[in-house]
C-alpha positions as CSV (number, residue, x, y, z in Angstrom):
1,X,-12.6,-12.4,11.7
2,X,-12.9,-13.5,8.2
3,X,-13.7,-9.9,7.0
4,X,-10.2,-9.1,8.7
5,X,-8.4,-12.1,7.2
6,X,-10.1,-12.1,3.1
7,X,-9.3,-8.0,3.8
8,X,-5.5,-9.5,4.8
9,X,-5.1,-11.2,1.9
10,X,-6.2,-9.0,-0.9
11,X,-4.7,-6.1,0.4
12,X,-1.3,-8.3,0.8
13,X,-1.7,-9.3,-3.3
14,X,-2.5,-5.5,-4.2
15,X,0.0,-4.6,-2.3
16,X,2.4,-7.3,-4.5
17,X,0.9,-6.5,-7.4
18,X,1.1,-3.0,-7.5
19,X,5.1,-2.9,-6.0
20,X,5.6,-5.0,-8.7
21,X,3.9,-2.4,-11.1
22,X,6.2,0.8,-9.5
23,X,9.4,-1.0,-8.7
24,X,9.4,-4.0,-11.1
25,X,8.4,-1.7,-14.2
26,X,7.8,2.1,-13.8
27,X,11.0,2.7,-11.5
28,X,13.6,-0.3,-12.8
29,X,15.5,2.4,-15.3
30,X,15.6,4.3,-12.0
31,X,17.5,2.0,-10.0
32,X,19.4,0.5,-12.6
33,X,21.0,4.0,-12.6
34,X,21.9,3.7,-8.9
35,X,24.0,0.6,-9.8
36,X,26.3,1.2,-6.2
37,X,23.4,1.8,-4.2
38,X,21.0,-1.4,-5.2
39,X,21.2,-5.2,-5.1
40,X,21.3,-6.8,-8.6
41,X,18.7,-8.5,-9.6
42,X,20.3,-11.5,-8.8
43,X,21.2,-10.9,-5.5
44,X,17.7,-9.2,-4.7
45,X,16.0,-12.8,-5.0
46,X,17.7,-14.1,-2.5
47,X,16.2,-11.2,-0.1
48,X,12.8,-11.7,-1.3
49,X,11.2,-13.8,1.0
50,X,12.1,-10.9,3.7
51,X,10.3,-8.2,1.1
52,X,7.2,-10.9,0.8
53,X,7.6,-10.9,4.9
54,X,7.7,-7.3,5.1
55,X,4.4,-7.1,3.2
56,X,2.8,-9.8,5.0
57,X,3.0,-7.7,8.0
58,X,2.0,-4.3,6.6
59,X,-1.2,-5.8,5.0
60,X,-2.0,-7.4,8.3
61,X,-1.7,-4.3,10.2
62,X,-3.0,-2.1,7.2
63,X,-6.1,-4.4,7.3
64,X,-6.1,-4.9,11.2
65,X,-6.0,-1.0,11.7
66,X,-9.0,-0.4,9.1
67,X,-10.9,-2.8,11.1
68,X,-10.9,-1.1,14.2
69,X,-11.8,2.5,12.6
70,X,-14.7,1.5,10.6
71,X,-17.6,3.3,11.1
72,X,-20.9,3.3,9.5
73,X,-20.5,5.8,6.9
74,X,-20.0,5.5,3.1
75,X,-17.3,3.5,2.5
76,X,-15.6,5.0,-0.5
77,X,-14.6,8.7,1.1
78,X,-13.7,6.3,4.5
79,X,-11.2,3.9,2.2
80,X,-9.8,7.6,1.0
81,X,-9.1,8.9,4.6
82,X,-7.6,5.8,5.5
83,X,-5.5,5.9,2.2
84,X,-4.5,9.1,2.9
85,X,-3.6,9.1,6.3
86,X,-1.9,5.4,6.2
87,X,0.1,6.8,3.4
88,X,1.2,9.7,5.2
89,X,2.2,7.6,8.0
90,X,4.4,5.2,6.6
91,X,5.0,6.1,2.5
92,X,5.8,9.7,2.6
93,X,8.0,9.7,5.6
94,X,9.5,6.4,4.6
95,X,11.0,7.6,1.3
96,X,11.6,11.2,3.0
97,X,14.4,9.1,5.2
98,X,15.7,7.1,3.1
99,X,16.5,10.2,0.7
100,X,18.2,11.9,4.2
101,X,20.2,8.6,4.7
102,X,21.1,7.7,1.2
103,X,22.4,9.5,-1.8
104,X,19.1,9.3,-4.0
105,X,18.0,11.1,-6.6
106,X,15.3,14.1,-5.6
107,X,13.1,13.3,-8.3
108,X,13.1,9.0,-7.5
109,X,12.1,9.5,-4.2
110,X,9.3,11.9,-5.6
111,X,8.4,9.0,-7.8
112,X,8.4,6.9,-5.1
113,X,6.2,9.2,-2.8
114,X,3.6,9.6,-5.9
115,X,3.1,6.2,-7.1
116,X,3.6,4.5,-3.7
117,X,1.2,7.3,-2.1
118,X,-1.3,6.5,-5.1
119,X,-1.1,2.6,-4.2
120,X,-1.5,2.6,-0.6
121,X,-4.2,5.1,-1.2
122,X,-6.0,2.5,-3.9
123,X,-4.8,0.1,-1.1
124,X,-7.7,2.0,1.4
125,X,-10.2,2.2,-1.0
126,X,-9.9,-1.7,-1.3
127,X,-10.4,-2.5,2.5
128,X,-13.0,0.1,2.6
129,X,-14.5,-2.0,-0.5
130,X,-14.4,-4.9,1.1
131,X,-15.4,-3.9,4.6
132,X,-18.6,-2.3,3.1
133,X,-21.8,-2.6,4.6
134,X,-24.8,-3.9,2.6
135,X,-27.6,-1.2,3.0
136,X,-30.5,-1.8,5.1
137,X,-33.5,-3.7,3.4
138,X,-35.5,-0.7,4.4
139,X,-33.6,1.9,2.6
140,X,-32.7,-0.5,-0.6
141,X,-36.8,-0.6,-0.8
142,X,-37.5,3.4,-0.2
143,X,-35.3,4.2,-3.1
């Protein structure tokens, strides 16, 4: 339980950290082109603590989900996998509906599928990390 709650946490200030990365930096001359689409800045922080909520829940399940599929195997290609196939899930078809839904820009949402896809991917290899196993005293001492 305290694997799944430290994995909980630092997955939920990645997560922070690198949406503040993609949308706060890399992506802000993007949006502020879509000026009738997005919230100002302004009016954004008063939404906030729903975005912090929001992320709160997807590093809970993000880390609660790795937990359950661990298996005994190196971690780093596992972390990748997860990565992969949590970003699949969620990332890619998230931005693929809002660009069906809302009058985006084609080469935003592609941003947003790269650098979002990159981070939740990043995002795998971190639980993996911190899910690891410590080898076997036996095999630390044969090598």
């Amino acid at each position: 339980m305290k694997k799944l709650l430290l994995t909980w946490v630092v997955v939920f200030i990645a997560w922070q950290a690198g949406n503040f990365i993609i949308h706060g930096l890399l992506l802000s001359g993007d949006y502020a082109q879509l000026s009738a689409l997005m919230r100002t800045e302004a009016e954004s922080m008063k939404y906030l603590p729903w975005e912090v909520l929001a992320h709160v829940i997807m590093a809970g399940a993000f880390a609660w989900i790795y937990s359950h599929g661990v298996t005994a195997t190196p971690w780093l290609p596992q972390g990748l996998r997860f990565g992969v196939a949590a970003a699949l899930l969620a990332t890619v078809p998230q931005y693929l509906i809002y660009y069906a839904v809302q009058p985006l820009p084609g080469i935003l949402v592609v941003k947003q599928i790269t650098h979002e896809g990159v981070l939740v991917v990043l995002l795998g290899v971190l639980a993996a990390f911190l899910y690891r196993q410590a080898p076997a005293p036996e095999a630390a001492s044969q090598s």
